[in-house]
mmCIF file as gemmi writes it, N, C-alpha and C atoms, coordinates in Angstrom:
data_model
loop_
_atom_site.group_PDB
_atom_site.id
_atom_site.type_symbol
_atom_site.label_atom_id
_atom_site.label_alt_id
_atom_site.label_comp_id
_atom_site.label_asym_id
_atom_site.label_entity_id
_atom_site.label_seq_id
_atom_site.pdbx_PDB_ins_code
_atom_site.Cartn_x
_atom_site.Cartn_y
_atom_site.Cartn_z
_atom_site.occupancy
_atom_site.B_iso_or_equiv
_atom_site.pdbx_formal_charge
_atom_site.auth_seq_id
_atom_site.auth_asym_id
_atom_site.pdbx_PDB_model_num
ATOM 1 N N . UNK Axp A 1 ? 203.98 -43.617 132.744 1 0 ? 1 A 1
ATOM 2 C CA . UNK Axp A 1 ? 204.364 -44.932 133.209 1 0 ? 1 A 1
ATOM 3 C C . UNK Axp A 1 ? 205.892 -45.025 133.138 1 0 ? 1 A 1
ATOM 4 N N . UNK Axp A 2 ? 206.783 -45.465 134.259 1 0 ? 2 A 1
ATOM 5 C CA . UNK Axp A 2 ? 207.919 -45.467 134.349 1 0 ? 2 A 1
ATOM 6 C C . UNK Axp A 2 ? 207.907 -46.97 133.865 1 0 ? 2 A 1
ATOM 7 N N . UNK Axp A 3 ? 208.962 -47.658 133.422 1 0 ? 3 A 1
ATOM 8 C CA . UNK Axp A 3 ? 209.306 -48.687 132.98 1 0 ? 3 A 1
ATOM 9 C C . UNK Axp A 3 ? 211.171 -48.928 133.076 1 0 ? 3 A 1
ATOM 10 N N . UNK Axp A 4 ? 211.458 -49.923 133.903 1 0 ? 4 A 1
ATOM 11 C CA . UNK Axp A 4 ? 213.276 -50.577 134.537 1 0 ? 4 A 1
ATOM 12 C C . UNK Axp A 4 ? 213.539 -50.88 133.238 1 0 ? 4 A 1
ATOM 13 N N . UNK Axp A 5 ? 214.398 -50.239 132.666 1 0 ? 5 A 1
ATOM 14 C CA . UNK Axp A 5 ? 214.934 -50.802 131.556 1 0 ? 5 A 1
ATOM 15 C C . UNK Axp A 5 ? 215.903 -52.391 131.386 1 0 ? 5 A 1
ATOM 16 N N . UNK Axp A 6 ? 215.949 -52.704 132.743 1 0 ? 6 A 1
ATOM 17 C CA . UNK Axp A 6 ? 216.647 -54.537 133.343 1 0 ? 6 A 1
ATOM 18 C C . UNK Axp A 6 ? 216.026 -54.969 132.707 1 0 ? 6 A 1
ATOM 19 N N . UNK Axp A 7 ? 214.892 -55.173 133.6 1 0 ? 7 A 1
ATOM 20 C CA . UNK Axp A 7 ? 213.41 -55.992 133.349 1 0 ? 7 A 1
ATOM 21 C C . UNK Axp A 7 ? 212.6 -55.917 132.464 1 0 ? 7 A 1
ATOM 22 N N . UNK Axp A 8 ? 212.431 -54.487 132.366 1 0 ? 8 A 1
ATOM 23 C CA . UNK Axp A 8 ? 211.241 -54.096 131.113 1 0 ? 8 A 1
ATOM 24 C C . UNK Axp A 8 ? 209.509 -54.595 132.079 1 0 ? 8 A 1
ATOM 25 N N . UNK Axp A 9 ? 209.564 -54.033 133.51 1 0 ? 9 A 1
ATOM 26 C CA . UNK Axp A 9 ? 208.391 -54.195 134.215 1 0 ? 9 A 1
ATOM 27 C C . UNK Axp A 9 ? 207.961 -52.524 134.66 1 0 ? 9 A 1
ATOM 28 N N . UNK Axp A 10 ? 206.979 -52.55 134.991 1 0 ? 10 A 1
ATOM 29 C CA . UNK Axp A 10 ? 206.221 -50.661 135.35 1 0 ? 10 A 1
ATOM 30 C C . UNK Axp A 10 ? 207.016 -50.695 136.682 1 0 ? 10 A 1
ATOM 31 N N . UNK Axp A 11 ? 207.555 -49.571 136.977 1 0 ? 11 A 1
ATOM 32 C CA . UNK Axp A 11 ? 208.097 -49.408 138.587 1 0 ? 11 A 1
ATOM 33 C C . UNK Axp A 11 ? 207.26 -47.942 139.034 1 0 ? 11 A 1
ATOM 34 N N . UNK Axp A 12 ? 207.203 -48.002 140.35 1 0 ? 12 A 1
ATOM 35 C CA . UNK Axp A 12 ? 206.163 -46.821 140.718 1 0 ? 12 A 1
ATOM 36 C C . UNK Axp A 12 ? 207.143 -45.845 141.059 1 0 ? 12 A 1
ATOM 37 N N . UNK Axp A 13 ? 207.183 -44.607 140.81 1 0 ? 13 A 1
ATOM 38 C CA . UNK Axp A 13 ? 208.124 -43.656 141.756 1 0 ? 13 A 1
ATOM 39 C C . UNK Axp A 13 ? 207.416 -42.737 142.354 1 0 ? 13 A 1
ATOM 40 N N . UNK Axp A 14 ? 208.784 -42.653 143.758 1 0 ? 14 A 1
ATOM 41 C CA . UNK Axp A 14 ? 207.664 -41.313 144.706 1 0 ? 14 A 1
ATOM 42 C C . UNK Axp A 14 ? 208.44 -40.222 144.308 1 0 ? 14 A 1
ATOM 43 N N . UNK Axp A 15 ? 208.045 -39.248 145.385 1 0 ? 15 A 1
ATOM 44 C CA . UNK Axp A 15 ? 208.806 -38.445 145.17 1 0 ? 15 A 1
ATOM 45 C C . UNK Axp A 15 ? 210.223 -38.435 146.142 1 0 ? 15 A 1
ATOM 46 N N . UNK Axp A 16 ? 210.551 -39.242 147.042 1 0 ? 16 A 1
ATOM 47 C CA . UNK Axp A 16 ? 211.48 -40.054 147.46 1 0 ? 16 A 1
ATOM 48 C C . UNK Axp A 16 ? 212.455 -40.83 146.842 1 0 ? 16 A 1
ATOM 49 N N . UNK Axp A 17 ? 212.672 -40.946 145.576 1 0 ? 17 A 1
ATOM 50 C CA . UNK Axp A 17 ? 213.298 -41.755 144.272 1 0 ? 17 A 1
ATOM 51 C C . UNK Axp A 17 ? 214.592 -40.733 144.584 1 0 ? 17 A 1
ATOM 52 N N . UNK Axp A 18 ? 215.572 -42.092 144.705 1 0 ? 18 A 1
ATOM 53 C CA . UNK Axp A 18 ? 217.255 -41.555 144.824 1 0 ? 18 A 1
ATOM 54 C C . UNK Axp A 18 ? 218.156 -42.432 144.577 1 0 ? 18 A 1
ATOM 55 N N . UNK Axp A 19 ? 219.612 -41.981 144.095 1 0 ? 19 A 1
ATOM 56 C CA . UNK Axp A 19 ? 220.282 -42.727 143.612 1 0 ? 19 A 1
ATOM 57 C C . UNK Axp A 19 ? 220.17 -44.181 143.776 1 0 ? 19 A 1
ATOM 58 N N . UNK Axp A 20 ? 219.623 -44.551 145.397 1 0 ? 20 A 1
ATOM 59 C CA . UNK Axp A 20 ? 219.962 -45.7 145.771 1 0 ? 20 A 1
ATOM 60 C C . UNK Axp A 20 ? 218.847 -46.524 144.908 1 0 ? 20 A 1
ATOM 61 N N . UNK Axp A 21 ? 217.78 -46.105 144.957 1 0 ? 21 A 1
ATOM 62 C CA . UNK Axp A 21 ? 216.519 -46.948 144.881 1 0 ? 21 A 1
ATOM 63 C C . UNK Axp A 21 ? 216.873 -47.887 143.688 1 0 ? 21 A 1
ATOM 64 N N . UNK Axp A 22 ? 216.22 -48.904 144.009 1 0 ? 22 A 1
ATOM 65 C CA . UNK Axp A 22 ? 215.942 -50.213 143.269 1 0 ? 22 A 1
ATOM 66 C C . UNK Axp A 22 ? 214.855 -50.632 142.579 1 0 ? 22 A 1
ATOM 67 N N . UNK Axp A 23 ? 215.003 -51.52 141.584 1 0 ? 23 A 1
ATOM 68 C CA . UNK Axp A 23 ? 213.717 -51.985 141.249 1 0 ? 23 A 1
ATOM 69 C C . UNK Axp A 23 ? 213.268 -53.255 142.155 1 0 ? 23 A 1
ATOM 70 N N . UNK Axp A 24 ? 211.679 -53 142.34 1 0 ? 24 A 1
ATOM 71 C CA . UNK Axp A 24 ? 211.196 -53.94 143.154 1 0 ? 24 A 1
ATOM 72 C C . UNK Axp A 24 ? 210.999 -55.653 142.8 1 0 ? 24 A 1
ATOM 73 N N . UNK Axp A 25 ? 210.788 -55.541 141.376 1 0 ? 25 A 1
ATOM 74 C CA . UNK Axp A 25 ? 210.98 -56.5 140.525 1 0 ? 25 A 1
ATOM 75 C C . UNK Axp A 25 ? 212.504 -57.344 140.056 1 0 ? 25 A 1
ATOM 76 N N . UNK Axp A 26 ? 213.441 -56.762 139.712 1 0 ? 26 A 1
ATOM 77 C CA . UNK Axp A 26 ? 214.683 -57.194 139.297 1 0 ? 26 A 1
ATOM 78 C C . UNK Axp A 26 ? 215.682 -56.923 140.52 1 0 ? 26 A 1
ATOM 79 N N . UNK Axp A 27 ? 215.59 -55.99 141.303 1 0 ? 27 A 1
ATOM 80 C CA . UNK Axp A 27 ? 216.316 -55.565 142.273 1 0 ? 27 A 1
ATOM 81 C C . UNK Axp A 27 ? 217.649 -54.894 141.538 1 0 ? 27 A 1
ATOM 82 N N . UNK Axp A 28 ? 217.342 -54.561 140.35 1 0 ? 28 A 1
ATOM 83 C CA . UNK Axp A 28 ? 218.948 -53.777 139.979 1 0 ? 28 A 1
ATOM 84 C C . UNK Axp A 28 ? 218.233 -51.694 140.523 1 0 ? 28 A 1
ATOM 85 N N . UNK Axp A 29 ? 219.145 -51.613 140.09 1 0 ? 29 A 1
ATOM 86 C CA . UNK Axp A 29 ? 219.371 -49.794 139.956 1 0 ? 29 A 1
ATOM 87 C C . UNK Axp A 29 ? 218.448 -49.2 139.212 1 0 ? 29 A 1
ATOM 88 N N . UNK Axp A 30 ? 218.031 -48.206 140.034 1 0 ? 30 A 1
ATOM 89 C CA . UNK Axp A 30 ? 217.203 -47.191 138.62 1 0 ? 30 A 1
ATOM 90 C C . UNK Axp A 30 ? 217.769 -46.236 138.373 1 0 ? 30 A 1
ATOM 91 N N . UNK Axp A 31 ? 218.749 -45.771 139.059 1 0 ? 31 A 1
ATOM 92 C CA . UNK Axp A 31 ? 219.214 -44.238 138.63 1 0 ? 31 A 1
ATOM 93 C C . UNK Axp A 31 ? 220.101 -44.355 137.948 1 0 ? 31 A 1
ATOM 94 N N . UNK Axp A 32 ? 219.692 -45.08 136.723 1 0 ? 32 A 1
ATOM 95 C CA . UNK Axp A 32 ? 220.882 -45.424 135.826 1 0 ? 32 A 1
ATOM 96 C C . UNK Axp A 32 ? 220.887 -44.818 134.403 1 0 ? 32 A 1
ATOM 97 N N . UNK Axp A 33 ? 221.801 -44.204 133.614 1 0 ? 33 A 1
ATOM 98 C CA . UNK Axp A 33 ? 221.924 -43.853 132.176 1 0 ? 33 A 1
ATOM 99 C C . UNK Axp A 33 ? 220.825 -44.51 131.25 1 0 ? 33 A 1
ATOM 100 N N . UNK Axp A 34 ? 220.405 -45.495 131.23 1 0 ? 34 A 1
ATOM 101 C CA . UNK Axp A 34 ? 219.652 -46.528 130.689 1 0 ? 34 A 1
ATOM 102 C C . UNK Axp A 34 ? 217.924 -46.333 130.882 1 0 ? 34 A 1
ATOM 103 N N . UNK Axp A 35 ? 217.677 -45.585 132.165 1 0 ? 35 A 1
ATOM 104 C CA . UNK Axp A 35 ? 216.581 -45.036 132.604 1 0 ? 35 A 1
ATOM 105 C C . UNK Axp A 35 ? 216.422 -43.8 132.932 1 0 ? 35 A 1
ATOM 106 N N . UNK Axp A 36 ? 217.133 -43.191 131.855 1 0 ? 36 A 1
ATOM 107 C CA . UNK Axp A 36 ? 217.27 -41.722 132.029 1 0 ? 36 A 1
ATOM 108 C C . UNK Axp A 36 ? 216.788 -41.015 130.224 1 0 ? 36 A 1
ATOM 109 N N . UNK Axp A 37 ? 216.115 -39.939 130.483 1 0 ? 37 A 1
ATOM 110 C CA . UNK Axp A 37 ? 215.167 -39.547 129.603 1 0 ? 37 A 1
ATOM 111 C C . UNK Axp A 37 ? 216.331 -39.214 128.675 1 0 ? 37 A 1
ATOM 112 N N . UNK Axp A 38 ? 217.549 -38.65 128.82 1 0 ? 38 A 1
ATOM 113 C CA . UNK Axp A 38 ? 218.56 -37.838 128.101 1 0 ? 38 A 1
ATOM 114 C C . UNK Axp A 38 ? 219.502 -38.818 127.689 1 0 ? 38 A 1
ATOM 115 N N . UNK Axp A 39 ? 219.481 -39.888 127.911 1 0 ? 39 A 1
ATOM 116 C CA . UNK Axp A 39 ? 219.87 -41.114 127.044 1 0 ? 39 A 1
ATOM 117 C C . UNK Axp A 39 ? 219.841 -41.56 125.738 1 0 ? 39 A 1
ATOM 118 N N . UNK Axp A 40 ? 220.917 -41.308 125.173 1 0 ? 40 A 1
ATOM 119 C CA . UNK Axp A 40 ? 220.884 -41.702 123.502 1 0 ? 40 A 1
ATOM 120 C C . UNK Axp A 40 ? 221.9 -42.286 123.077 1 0 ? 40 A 1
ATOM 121 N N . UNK Axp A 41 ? 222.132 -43.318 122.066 1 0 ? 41 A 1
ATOM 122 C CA . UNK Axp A 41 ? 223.256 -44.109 121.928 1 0 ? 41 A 1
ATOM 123 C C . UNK Axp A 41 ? 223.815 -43.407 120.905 1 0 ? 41 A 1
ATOM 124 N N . UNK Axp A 42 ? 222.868 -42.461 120.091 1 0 ? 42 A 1
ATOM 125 C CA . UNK Axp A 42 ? 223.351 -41.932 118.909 1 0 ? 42 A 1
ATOM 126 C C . UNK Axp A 42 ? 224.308 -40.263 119.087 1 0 ? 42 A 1
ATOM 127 N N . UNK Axp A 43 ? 223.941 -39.774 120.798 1 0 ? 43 A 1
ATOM 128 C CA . UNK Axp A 43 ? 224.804 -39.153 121.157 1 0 ? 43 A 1
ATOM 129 C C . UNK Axp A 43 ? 226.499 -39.107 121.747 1 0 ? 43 A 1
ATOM 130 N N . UNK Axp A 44 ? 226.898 -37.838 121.194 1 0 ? 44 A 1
ATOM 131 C CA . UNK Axp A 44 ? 227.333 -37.774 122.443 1 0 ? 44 A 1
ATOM 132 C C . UNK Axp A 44 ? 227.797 -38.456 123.974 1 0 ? 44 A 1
ATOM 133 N N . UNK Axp A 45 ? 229.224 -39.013 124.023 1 0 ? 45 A 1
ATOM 134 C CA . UNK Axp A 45 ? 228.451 -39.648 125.51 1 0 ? 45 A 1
ATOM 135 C C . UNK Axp A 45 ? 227.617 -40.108 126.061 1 0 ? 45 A 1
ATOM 136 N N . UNK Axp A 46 ? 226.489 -40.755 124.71 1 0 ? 46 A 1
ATOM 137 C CA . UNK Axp A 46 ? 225.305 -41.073 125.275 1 0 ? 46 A 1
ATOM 138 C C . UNK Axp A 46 ? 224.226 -40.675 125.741 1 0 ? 46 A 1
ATOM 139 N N . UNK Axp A 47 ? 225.119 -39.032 125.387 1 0 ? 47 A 1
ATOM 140 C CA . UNK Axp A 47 ? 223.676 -38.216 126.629 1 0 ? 47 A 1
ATOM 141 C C . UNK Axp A 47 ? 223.525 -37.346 125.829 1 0 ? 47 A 1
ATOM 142 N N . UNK Axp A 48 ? 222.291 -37.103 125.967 1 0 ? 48 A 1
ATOM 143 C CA . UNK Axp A 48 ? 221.921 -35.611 125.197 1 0 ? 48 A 1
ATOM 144 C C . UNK Axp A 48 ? 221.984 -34.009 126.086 1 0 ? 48 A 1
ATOM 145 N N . UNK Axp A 49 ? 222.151 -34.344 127.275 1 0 ? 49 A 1
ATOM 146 C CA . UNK Axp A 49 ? 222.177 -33.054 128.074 1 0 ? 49 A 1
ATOM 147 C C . UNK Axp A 49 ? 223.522 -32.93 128.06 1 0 ? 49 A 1
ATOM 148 N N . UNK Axp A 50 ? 224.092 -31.639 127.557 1 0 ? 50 A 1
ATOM 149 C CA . UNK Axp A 50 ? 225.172 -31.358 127.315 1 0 ? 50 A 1
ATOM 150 C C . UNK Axp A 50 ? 226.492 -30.956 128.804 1 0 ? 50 A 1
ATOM 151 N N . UNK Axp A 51 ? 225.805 -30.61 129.531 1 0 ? 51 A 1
ATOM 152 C CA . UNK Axp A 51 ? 226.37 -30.139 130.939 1 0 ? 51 A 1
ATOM 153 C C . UNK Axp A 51 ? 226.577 -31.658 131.86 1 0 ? 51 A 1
ATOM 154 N N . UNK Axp A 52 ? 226.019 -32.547 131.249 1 0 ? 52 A 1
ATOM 155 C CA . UNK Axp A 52 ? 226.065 -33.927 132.556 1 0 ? 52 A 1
ATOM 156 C C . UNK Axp A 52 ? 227.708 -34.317 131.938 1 0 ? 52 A 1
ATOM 157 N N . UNK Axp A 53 ? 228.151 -35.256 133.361 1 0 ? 53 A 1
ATOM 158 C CA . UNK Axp A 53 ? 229.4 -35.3 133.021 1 0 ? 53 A 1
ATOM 159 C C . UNK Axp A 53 ? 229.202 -36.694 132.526 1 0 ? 53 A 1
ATOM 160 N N . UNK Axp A 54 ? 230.635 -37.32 132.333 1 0 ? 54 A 1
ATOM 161 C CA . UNK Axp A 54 ? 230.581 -38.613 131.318 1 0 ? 54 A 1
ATOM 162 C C . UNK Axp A 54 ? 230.818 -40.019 132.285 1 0 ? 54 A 1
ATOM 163 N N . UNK Axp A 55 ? 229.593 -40.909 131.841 1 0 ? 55 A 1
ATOM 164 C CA . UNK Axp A 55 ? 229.51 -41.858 132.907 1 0 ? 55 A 1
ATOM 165 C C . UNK Axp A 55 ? 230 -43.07 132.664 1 0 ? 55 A 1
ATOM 166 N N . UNK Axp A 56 ? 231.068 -44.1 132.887 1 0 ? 56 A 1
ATOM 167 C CA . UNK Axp A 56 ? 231.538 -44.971 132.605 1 0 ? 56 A 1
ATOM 168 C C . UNK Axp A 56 ? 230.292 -46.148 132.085 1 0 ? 56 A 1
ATOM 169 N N . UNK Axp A 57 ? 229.79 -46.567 133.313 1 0 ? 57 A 1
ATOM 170 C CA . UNK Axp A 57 ? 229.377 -47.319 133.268 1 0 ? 57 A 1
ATOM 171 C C . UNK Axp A 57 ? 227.464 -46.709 133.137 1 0 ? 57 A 1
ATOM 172 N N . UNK Axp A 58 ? 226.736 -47.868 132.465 1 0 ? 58 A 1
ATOM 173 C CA . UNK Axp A 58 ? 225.613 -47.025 132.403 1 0 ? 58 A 1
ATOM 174 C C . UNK Axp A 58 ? 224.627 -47.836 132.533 1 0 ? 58 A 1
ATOM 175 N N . UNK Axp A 59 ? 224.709 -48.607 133.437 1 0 ? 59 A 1
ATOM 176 C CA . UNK Axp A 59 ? 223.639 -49.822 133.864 1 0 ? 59 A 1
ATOM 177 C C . UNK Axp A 59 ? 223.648 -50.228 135.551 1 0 ? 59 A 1
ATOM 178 N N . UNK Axp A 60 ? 224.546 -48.763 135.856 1 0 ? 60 A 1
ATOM 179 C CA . UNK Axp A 60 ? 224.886 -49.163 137.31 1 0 ? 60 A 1
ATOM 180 C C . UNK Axp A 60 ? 224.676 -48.018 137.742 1 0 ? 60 A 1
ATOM 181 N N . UNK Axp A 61 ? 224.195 -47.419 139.391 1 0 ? 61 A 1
ATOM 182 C CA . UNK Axp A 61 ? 223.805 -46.407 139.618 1 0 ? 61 A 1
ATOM 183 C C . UNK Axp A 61 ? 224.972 -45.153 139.742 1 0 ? 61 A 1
ATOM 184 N N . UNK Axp A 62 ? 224.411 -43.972 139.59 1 0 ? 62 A 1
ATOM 185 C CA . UNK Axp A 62 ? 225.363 -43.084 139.579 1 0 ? 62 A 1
ATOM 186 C C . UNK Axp A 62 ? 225.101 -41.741 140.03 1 0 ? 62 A 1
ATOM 187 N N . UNK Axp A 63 ? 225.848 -40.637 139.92 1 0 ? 63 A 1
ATOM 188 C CA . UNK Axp A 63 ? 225.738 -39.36 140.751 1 0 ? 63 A 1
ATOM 189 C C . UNK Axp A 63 ? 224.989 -38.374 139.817 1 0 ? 63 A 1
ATOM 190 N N . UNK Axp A 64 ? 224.864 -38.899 138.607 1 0 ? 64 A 1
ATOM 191 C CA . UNK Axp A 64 ? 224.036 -37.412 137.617 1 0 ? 64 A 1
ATOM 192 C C . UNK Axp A 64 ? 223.154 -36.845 137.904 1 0 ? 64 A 1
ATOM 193 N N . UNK Axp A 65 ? 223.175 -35.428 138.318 1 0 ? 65 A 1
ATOM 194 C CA . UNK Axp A 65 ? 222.43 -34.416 138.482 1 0 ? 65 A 1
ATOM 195 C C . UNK Axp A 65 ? 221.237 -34 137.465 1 0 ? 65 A 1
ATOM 196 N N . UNK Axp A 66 ? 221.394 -34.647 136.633 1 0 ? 66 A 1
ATOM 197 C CA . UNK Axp A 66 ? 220.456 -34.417 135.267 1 0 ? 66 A 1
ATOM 198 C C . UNK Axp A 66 ? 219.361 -35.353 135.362 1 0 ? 66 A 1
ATOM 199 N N . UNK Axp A 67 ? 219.824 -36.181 136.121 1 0 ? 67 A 1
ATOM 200 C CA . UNK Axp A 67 ? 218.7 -37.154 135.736 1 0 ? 67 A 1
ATOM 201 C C . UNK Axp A 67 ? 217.605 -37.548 135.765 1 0 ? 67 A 1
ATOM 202 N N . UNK Axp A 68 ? 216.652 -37.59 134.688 1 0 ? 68 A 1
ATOM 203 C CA . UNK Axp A 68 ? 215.26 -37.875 135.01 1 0 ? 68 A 1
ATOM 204 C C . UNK Axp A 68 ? 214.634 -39.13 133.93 1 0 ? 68 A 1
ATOM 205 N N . UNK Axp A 69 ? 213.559 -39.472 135.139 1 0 ? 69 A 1
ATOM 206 C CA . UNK Axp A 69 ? 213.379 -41.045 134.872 1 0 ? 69 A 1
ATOM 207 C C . UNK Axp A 69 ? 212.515 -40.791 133.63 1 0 ? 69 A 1
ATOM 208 N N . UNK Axp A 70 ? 212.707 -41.878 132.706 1 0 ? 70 A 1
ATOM 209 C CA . UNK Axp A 70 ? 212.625 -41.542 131.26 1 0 ? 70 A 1
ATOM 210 C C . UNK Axp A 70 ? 210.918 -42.514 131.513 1 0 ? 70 A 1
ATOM 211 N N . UNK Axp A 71 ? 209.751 -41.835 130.805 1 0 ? 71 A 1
ATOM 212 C CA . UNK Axp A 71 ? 208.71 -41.637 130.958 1 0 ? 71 A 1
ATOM 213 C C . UNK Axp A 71 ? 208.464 -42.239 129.459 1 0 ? 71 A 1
ATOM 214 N N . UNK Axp A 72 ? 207.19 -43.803 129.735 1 0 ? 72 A 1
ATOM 215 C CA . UNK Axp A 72 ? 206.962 -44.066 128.698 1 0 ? 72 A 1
ATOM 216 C C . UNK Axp A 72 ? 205.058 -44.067 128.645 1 0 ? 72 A 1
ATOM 217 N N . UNK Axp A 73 ? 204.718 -43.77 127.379 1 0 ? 73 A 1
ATOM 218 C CA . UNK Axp A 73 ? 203.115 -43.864 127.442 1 0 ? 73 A 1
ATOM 219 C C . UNK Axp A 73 ? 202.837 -45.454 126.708 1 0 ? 73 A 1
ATOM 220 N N . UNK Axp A 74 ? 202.06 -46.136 127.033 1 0 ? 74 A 1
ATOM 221 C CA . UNK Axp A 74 ? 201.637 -47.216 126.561 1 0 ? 74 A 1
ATOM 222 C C . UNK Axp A 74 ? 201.179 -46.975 125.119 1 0 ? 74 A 1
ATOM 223 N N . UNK Axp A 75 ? 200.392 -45.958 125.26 1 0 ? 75 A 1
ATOM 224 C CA . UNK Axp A 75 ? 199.636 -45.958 123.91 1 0 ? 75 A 1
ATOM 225 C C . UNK Axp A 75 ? 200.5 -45.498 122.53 1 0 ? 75 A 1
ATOM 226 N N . UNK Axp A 76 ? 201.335 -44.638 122.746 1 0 ? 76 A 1
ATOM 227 C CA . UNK Axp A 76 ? 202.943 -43.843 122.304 1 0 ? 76 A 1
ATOM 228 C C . UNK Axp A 76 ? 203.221 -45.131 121.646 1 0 ? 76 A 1
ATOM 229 N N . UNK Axp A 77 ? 203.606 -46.44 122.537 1 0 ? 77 A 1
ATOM 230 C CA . UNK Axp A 77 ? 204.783 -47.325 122.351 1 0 ? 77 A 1
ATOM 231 C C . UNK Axp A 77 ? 203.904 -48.571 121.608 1 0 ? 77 A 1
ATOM 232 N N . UNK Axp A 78 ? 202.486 -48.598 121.919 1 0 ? 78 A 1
ATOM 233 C CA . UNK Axp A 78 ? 201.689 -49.742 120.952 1 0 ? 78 A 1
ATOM 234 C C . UNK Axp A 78 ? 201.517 -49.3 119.471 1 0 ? 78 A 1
ATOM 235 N N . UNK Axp A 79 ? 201.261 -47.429 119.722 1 0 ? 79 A 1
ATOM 236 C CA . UNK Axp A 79 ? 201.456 -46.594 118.011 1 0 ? 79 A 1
ATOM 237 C C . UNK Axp A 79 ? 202.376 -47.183 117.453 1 0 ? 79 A 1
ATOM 238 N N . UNK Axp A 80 ? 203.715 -47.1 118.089 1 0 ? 80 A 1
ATOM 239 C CA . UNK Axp A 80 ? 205.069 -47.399 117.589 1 0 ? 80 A 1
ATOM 240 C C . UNK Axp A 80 ? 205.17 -48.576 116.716 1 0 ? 80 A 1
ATOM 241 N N . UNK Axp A 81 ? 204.936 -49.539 117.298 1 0 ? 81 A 1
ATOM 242 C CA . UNK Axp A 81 ? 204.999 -51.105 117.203 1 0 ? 81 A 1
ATOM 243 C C . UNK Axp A 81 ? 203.842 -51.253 116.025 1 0 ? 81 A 1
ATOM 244 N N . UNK Axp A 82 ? 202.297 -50.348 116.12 1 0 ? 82 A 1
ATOM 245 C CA . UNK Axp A 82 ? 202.115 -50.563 114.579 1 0 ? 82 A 1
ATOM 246 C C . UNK Axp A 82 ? 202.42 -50.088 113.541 1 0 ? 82 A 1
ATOM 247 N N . UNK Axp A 83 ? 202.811 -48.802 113.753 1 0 ? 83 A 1
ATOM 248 C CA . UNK Axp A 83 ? 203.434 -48.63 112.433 1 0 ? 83 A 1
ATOM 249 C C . UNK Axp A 83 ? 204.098 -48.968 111.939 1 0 ? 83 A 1
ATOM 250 N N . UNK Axp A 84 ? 205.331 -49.427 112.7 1 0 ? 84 A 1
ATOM 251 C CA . UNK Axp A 84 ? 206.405 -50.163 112.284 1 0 ? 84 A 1
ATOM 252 C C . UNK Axp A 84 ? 205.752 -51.378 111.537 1 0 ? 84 A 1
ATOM 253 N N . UNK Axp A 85 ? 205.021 -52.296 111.988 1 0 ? 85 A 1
ATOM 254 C CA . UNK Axp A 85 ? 204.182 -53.217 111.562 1 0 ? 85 A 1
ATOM 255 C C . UNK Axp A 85 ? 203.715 -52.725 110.592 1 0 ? 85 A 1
ATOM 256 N N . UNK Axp A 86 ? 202.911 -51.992 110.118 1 0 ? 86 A 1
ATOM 257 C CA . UNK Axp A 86 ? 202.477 -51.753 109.216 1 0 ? 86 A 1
ATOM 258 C C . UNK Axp A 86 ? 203.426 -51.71 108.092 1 0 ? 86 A 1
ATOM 259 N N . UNK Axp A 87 ? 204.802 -50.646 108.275 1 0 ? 87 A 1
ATOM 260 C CA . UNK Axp A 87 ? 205.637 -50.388 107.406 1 0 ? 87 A 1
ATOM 261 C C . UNK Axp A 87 ? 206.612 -51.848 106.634 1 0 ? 87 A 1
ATOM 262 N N . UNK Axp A 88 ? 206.261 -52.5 107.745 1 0 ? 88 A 1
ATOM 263 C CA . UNK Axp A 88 ? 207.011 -54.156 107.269 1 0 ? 88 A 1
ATOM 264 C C . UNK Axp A 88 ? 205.805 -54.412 106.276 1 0 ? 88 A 1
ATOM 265 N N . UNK Axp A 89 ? 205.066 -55.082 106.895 1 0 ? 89 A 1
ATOM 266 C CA . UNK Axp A 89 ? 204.106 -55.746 106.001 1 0 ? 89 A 1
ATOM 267 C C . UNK Axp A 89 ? 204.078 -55.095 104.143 1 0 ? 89 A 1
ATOM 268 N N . UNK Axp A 90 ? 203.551 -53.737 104.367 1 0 ? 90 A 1
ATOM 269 C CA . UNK Axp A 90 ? 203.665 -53.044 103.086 1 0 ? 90 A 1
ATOM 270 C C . UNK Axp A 90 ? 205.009 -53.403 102.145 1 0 ? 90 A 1
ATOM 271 N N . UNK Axp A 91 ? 206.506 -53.46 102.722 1 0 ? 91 A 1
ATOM 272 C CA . UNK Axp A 91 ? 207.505 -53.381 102.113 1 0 ? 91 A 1
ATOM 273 C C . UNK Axp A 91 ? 207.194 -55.356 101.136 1 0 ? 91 A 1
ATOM 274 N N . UNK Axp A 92 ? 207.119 -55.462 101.865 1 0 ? 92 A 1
ATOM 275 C CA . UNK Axp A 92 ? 206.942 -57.249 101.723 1 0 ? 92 A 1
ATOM 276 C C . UNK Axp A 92 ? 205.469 -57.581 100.712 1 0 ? 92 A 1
ATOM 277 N N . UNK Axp A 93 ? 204.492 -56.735 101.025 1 0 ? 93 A 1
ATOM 278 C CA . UNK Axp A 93 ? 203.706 -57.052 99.595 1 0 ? 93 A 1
ATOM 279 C C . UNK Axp A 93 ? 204.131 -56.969 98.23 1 0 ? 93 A 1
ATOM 280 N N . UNK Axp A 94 ? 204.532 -56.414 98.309 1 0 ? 94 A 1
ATOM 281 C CA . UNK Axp A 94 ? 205.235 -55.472 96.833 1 0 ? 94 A 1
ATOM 282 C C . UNK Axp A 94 ? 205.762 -56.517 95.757 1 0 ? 94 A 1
């Protein structure tokens, strides 16, 4: 499941997906740093692929050759959210 990091809505991709494309929902950019799998704030430039070059802006579309649309699983991201949950609750009984 792809997911616009704008909006935070499912966007479908073809195999036609290019710099230009938009979200159908928000109408911003998808080929953006922000929706890109190699995206990290804790990196580097932000990026974890070491060969991409350095992108000013990262919510606006751009030329990176690296880029691939960052892929989320529902079930991955509801795990997430309980454990975390879980890990609150526990700290707070105590």
């Amino acid at each position: 499941m792809n997911i616009c990091t704008l909006c935070r809505k499912e966007v479908e991709i073809n195999k036609y997906f290019s710099r230009k494309s938009a979200c159908p929902k928000c109408g911003g950019d998808l080929h953006i740093c922000l929706n890109c799998r190699f995206y990290s704030e804790s990196a580097h430039n932000k990026c974890i692929e070491t060969k991409a070059e350095f992108q000013r802006v990262r919510d606006r579309a751009n030329f990176c050759d690296y880029f691939v649309f960052k892929e989320v699983t529902s079930s991955s991201s509801d795990n997430e959210k309980e454990t975390a949950k879980k890990k609150l609750d526990d700290l707070f009984r105590k």
